[in-house]
GUTIBA-449612 format. One record per residue (C-alpha): residue in three letters; x, y, z. Coordinates in nm, 4 decimals. Example, Ala and Ser with C-alpha at 12.3 -4.5 7.8 and 13.67 -1.06 7.14 Angstrom:
  aa       px       py       pz
 ala   1.2300  -0.4500   0.7800
 ser   1.3670  -0.1060   0.7140
***
This chain:
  aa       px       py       pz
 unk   0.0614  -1.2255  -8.8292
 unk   0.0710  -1.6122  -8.6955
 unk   0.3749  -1.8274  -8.8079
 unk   0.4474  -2.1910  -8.7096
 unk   0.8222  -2.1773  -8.5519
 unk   1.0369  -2.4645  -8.4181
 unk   1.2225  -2.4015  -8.1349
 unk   1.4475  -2.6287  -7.8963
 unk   1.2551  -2.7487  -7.5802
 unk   1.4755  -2.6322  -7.3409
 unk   1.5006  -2.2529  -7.4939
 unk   1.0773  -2.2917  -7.5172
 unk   1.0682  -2.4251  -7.1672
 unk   1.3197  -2.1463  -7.0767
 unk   1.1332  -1.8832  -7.1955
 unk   0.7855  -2.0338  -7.1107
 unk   0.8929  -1.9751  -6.7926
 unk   1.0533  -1.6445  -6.8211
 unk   0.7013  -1.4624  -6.9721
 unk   0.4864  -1.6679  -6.6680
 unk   0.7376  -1.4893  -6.4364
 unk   0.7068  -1.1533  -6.5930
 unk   0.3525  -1.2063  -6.6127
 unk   0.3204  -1.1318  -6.9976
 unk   0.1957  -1.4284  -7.3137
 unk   0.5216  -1.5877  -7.4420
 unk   0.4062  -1.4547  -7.7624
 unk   0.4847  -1.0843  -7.6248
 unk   0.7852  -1.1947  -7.4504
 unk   0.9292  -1.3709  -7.8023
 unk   0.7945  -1.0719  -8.0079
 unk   1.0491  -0.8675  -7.7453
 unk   1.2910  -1.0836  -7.7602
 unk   1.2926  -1.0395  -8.1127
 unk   1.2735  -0.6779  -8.1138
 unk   1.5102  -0.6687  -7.9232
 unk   1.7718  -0.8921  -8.1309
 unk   1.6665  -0.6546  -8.4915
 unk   1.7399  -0.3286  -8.3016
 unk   2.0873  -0.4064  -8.1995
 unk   2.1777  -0.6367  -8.4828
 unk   2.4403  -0.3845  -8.7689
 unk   2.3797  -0.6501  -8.9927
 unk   2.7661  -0.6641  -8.9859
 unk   2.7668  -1.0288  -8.7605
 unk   2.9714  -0.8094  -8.4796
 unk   2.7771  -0.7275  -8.2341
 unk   3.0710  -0.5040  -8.0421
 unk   3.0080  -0.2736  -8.3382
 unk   2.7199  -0.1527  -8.1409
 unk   2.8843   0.0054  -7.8997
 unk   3.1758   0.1242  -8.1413
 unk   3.2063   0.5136  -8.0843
 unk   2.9658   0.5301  -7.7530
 unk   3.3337   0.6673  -7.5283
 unk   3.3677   0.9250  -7.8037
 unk   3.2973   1.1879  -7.5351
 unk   3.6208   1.0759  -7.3702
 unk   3.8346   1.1062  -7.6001
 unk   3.9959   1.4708  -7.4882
 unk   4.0215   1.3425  -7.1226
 unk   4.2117   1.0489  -7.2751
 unk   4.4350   1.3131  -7.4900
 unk   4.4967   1.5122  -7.1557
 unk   4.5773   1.2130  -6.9426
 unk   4.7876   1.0951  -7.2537
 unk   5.0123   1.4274  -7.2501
 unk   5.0428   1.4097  -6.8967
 unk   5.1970   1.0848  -6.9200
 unk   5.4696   1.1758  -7.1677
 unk   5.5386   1.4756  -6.9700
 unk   5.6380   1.2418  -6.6789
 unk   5.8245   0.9879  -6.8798
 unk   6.0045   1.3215  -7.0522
 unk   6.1119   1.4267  -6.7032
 unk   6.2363   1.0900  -6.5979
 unk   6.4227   1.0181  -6.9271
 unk   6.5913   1.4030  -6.8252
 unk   6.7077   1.2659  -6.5138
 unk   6.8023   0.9635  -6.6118
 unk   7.0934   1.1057  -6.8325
 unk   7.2608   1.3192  -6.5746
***
């Protein structure tokens, strides 16, 4: 499909030269670009919600390292009264 777009000079010149250094039409690097920007886009306007659960596989290390801690800080508070 061909669309007329406006875009700044300096992004155009910016990205002119980006697809001549990658050696692709700036019509495939801005239909990447754009790609791009849909695929990670929620929709919600926060784009950290992306990433939101990706350390989910860490959370029982976390737990274990968590007890450990309070096990120290029990064991200090013990001493700490005598």
């Amino acid at each position: 499909m061909k669309t007329t777009l406006e875009i700044p000079d300096a992004i155009f010149r910016r990205a002119k030269s980006l697809a001549a250094e990658r050696g692709i039409p700036l019509r495939a690097l801005i239909s990447e670009a754009l790609a791009d920007k849909l695929r990670t886009d929620n929709g919600s306007g926060k784009p950290w919600m992306a990433a939101f659960g990706k350390l989910r596989h860490l959370r029982k290390g976390t737990a274990r390292i968590n007890r450990f801690i309070e096990e120290e800080f029990e064991q200090i508070e013990a001493e700490d009264r005598l």
